[in-house]
C-alpha positions in Angstrom: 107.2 107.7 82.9 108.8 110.5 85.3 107.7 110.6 88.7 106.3 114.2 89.0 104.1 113.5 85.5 100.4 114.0 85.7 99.3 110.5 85.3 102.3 109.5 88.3 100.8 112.3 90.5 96.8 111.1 89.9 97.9 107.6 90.5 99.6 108.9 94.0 96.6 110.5 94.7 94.5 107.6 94.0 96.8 105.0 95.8 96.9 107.1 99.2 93.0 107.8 99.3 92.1 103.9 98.9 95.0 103.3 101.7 93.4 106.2 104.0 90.2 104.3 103.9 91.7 101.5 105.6 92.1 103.1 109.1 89.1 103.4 111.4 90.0 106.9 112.0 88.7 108.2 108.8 85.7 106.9 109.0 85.0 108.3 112.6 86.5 111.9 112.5 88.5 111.8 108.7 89.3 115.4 107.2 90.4 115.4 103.7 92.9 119.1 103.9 96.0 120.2 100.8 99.0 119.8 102.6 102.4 120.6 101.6 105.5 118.2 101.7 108.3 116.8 99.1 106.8 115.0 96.5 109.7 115.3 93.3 111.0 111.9 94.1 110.6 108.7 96.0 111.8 109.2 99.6 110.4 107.1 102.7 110.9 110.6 105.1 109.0 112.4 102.5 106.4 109.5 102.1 105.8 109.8 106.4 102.6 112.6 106.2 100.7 110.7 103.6 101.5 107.3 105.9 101.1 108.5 109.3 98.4 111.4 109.5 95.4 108.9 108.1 96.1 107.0 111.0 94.9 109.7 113.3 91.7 110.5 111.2 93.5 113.1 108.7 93.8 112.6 104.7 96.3 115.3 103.5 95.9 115.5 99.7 99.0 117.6 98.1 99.1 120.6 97.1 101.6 123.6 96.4 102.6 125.6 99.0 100.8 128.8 98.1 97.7 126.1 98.4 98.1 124.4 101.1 96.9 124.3 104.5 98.5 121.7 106.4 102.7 121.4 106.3 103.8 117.7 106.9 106.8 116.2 107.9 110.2 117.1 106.8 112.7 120.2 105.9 110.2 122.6 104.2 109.3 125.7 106.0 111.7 127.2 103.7 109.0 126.5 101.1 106.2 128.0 102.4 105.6 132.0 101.3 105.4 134.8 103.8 102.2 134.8 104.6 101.1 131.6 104.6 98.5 131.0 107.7 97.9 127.3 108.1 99.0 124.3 110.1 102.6 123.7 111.0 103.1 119.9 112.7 106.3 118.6 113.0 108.1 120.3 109.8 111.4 121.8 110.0 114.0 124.4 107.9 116.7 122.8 105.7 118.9 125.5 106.0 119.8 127.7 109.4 118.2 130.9 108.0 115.6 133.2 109.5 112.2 132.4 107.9 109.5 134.3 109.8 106.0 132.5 109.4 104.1 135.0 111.7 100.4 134.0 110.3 101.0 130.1 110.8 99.0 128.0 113.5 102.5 125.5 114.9 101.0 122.4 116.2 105.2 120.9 116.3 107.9 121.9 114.8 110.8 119.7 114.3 113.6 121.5 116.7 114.3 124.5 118.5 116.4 125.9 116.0 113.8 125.7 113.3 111.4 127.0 115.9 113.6 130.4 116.5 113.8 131.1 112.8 110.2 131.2 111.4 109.5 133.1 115.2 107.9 130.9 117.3 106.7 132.8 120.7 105.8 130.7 123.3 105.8 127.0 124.5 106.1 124.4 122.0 106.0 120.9 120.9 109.6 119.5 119.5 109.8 116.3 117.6 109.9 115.1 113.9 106.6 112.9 112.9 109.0 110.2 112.2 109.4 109.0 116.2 105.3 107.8 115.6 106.4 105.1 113.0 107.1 102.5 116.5 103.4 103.2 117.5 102.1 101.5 114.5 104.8 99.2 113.8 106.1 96.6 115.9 109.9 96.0 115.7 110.5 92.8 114.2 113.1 90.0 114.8 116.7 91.8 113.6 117.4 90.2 110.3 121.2 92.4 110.3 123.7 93.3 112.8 124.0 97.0 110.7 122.0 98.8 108.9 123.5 101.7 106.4 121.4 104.4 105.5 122.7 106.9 103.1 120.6 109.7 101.8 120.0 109.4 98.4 122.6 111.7 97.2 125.3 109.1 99.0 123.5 106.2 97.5 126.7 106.0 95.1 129.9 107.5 97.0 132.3 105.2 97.3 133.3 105.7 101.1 130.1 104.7 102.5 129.9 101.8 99.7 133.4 100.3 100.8 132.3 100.4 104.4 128.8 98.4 103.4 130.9 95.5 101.6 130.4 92.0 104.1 130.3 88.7 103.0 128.6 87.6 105.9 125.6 89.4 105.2 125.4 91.4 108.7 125.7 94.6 106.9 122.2 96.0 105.1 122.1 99.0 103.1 118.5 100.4 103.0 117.1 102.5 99.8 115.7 105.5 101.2 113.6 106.0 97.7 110.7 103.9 98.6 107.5 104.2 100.6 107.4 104.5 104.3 106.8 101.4 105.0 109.1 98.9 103.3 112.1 101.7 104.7 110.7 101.6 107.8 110.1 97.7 108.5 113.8 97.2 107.7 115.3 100.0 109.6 113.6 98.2 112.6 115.1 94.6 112.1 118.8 96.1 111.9 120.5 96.0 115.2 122.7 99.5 114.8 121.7 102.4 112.2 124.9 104.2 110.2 123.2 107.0 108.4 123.2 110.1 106.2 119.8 110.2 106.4 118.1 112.3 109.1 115.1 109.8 109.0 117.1 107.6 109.3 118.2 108.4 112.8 114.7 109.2 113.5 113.6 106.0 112.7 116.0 104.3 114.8 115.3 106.5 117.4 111.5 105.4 117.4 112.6 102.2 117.9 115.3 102.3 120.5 118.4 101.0 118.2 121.7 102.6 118.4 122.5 105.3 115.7 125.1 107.4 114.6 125.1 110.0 111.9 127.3 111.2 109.5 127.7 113.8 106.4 129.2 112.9 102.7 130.0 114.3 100.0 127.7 115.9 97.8 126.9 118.2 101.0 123.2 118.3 101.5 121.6 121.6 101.4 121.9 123.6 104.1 125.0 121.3 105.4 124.2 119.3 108.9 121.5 122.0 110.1 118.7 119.7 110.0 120.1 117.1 112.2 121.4 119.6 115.0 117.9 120.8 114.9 116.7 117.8 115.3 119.5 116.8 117.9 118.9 119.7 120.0 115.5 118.4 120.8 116.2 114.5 121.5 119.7 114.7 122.6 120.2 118.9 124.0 123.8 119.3 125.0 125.1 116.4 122.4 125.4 114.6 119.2 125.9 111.0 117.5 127.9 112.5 114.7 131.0 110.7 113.5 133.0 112.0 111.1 133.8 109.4 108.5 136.7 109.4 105.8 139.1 107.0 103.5 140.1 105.7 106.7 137.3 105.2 108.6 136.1 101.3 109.7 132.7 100.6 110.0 133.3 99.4 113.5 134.7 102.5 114.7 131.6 103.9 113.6 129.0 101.2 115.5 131.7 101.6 118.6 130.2 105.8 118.5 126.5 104.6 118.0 124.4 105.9 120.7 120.6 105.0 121.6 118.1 108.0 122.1 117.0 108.7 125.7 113.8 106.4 125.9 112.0 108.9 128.3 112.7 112.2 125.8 111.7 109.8 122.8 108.8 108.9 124.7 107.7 112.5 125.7 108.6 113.8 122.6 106.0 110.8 121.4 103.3 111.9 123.3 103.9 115.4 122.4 103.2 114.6 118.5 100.2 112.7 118.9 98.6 115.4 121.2 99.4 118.1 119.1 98.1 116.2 116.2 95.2 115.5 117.7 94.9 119.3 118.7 94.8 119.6 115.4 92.1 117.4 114.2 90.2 118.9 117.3 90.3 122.3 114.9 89.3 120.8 112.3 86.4 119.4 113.9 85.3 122.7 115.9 86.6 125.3 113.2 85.0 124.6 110.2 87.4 127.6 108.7 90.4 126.2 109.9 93.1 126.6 109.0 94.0 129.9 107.8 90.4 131.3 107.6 90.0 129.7 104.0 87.2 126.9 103.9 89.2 124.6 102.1 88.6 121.2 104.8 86.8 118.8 103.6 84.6 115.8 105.5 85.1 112.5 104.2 
């Protein structure tokens, strides 16, 4: 059965409410708001809003752009139409193209660049919602030297496969098409991250394990924007980027692999979960919010 039939999407639905219900945090404060991220395949990035935001007293339910009122983690302000007047919290553009949200209420956004192009005025908070995933899980004993991490459209090319080949067993490649959590666990007991995968990076960034990044072929859309967005936030003034070809050794790659600034990681951190709980704050105080449409629910 495809993943984006009805019956697949109900079952989603039903799945993420009964796992909502385990956190304290609903049950205190919990708001039940449509909110907009990728749902067309399995992807642990894409699987962070539903994961994370219940943890903080929030249950985003999805919904369309044109209906929703909440956008989650990942690359899809590009997504949302014109007009659109609701929450913005840690989402970012995939492509490096002027997007003006002028109605939106930005909470975070995932980089500077991002925050330039839909017209941000003002201070704001920088980070991805992926850098939370160390608050609520601890890092576990490393089970693998490496850890390879190609996006899913690299899952198959056959310079990043070559490079994952060990006997020994220190090399582990991790599927990006699960839920957040599996992903997660095993980014966290890898001792260096080689990625394609921008939440990949992030992920290793949460945790404090040296990462370097890399584009394939196919090109993603909008090329390597989404990473310099991000970059420009956790690492201003430089990258982790290695360029990797037929020639390429893995360990020339791990010799490039770079940790995060702890203290940025850390204030970036604590920007998130203030903002977020900014947010909830609204939804507690505004009963309209956001966008002036009464579409929040209490639990």
């Amino acid at each position: 059965m495809e993943y984006s039939s009805p019956v697949r999407r109900r079952a989603r639905v039903i799945r993420r409410i009964s796992y909502a219900a385990t956190f304290p945090a609903m049950w205190r404060k919990g708001h039940v708001v449509p909110a907009f991220w990728w749902d067309g395949h399995p992807n642990f990035g894409d699987d962070l809003t539903p994961w994370l935001m219940p943890r903080y007293g929030v249950l985003p339910i999805h919904r369309l752009p044109s209906s929703a009122r909440l956008a989650g983690a990942g690359s899809i302000l590009g997504f949302l139409p014109e007009g659109y007047a609701g929450a913005i919290w840690g989402s970012g553009l995939m492509e490096e193209v002027e997007r003006p949200l002028p109605e939106s209420r930005v909470f975070a956004v995932r980089g500077p660049f991002s925050a330039e192009l839909i017209g941000v005025r003002g201070p704001v908070v920088f980070g991805d919602p992926g850098l939370l995933v160390a608050r609520h899980v601890a890092r576990p004993r490393r089970r693998w030297e490496i850890g390879v991490v190609p996006h899913g459209h690299h899952r198959r090319n056959p310079i990043l496969r070559r490079l994952s080949q060990r006997d020994d067993g220190s090399v582990h490649v991790i599927n990006v098409h699960r839920h957040a959590d599996s992903a997660v666990r095993e980014i966290a007991a890898c001792g260096v991250i080689v990625t394609t995968s921008l939440h990949g990076l992030i992920t290793a960034d949460a945790f404090g394990i040296p990462a370097a990044w890399s584009t394939l072929e196919p090109a993603l859309n909008g090329g390597d924007f989404k990473f310099r967005d991000y970059e420009a936030a956790v690492t201003p003034g430089r990258t982790r980027y290695v360029p990797i070809d037929e020639d390429t050794t893995l360990e020339a790659v791990v010799r490039r692999a770079e940790r995060a600034p702890a203290d940025t990681v850390a204030d970036m951190t604590r920007g998130l979960e203030e903002s977020l709980r900014r947010l909830v704050d609204a939804l507690e105080t505004e009963p309209d919010f956001p966008g002036g449409v009464p579409r929040v629910v209490r639990m």
